[in-house]
LUMPAKE-93181 format. One record per residue (C-alpha): residue number from 1; residue in one letter; chain; z, y, x. Coordinates in steps of 0.1 Angstrom, whole numbers, plus 5000, padded with zeros to 4 digits. Layout:
BEGIN
+-----+------+-------+------+------+------+
!  nr ! rest ! kette !   zz !   yy !   xx !
+-----+------+-------+------+------+------+
! NUM !    a !     A !    Z !    Y !    X !
...
+-----+------+-------+------+------+------+
//
This chain:
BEGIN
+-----+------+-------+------+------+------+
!  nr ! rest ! kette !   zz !   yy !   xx !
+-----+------+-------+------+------+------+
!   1 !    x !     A ! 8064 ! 3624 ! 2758 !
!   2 !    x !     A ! 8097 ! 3611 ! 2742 !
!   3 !    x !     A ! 8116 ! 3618 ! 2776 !
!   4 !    x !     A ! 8103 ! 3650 ! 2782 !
!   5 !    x !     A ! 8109 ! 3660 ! 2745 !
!   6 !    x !     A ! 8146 ! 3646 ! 2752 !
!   7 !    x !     A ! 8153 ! 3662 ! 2787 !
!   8 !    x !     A ! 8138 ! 3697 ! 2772 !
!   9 !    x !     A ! 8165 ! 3692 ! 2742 !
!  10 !    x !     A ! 8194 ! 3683 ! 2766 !
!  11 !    x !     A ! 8188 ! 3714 ! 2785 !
!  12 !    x !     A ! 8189 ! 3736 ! 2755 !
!  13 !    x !     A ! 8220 ! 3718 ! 2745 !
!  14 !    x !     A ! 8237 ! 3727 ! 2780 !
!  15 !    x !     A ! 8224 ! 3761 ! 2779 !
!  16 !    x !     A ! 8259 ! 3776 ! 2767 !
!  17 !    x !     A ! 8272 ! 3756 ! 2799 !
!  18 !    x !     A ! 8250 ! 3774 ! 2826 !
!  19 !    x !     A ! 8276 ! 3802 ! 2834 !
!  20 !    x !     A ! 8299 ! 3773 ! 2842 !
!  21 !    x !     A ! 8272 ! 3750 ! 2860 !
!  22 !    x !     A ! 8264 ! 3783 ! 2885 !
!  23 !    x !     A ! 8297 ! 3794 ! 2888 !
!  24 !    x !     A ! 8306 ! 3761 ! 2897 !
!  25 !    x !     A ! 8275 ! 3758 ! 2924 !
!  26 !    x !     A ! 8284 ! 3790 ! 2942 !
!  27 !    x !     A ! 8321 ! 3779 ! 2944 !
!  28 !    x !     A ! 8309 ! 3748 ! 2961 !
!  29 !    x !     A ! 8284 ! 3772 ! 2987 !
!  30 !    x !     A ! 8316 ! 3795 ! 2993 !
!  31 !    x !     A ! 8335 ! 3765 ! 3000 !
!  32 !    x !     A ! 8315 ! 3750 ! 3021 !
!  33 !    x !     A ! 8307 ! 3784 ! 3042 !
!  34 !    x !     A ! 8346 ! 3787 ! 3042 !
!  35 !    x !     A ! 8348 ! 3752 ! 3057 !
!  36 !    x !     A ! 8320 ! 3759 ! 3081 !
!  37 !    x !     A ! 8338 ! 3791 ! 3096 !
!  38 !    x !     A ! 8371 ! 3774 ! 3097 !
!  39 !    x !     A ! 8360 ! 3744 ! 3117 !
!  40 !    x !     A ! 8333 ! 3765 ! 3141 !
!  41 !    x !     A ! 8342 ! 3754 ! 3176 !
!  42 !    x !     A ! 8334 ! 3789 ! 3189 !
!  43 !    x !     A ! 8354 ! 3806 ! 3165 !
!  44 !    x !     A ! 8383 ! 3781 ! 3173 !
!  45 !    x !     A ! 8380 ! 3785 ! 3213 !
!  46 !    x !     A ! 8381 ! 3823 ! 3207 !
!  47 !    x !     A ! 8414 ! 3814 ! 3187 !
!  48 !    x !     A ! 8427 ! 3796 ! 3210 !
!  49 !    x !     A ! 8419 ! 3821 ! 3240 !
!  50 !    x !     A ! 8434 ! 3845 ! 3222 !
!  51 !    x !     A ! 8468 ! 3825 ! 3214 !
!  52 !    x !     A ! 8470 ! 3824 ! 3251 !
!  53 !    x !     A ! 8467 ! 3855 ! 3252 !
!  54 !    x !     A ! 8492 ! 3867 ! 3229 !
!  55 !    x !     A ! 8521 ! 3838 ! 3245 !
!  56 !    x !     A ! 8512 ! 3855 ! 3284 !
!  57 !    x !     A ! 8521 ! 3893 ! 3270 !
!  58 !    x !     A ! 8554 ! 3877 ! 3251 !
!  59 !    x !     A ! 8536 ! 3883 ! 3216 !
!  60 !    x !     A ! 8550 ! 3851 ! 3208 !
!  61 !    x !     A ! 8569 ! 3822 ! 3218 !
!  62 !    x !     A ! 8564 ! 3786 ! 3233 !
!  63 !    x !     A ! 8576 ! 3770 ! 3202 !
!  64 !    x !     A ! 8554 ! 3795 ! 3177 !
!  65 !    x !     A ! 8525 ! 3791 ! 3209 !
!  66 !    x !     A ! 8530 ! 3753 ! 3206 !
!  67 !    x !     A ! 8529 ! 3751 ! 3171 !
!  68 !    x !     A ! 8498 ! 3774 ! 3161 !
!  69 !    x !     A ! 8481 ! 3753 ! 3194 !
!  70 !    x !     A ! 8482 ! 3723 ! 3178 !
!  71 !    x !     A ! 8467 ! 3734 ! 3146 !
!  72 !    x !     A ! 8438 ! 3750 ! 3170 !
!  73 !    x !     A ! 8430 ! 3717 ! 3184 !
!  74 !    x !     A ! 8437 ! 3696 ! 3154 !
!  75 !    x !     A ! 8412 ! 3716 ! 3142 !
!  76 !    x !     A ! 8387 ! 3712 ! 3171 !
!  77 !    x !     A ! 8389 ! 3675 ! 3167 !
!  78 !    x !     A ! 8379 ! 3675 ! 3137 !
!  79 !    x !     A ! 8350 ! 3700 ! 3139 !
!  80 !    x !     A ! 8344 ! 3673 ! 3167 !
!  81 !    x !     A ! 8345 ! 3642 ! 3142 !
!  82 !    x !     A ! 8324 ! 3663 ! 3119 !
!  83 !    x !     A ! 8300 ! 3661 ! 3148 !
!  84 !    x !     A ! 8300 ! 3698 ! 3154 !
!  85 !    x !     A ! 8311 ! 3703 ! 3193 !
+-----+------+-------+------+------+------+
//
């Protein structure tokens, strides 16, 4: 009885923090959606595809192509580590 009576007065106590507590949890879901997108294989393939694209119609060049590439397949890599490919 004791523990409940204590758990039900430390949630009243933290009731002025609740804002903060579910601001804080949907930060964390819109993070980890964020993360999710960014490290999507498909989404980084179609990237990719379309950085080839762009360096074959002179939209960019080999040193901007190489550079932005890398990032792509940094990023792949670590979608793969994530266990994700």
């Amino acid at each position: 009885m004791l523990g409940l009576v204590g758990g039900l007065l430390r949630e009243v106590a933290l009731l002025p923090l609740a804002p903060a507590r579910g601001a804080g949890w949907v930060v964390a879901q819109v993070v980890a959606e964020a993360e999710r997108q960014y490290y999507d294989p498909e989404a980084v393939r179609a990237a990719l595809a379309a950085l080839y694209e762009r360096l074959e119609a002179g939209g960019i060049g080999e040193a901007e192509f190489e550079r932005l590439e890398e990032e792509l397949l940094d990023r792949l890599d670590e979608a793969a580590a994530r266990g994700r490919s």
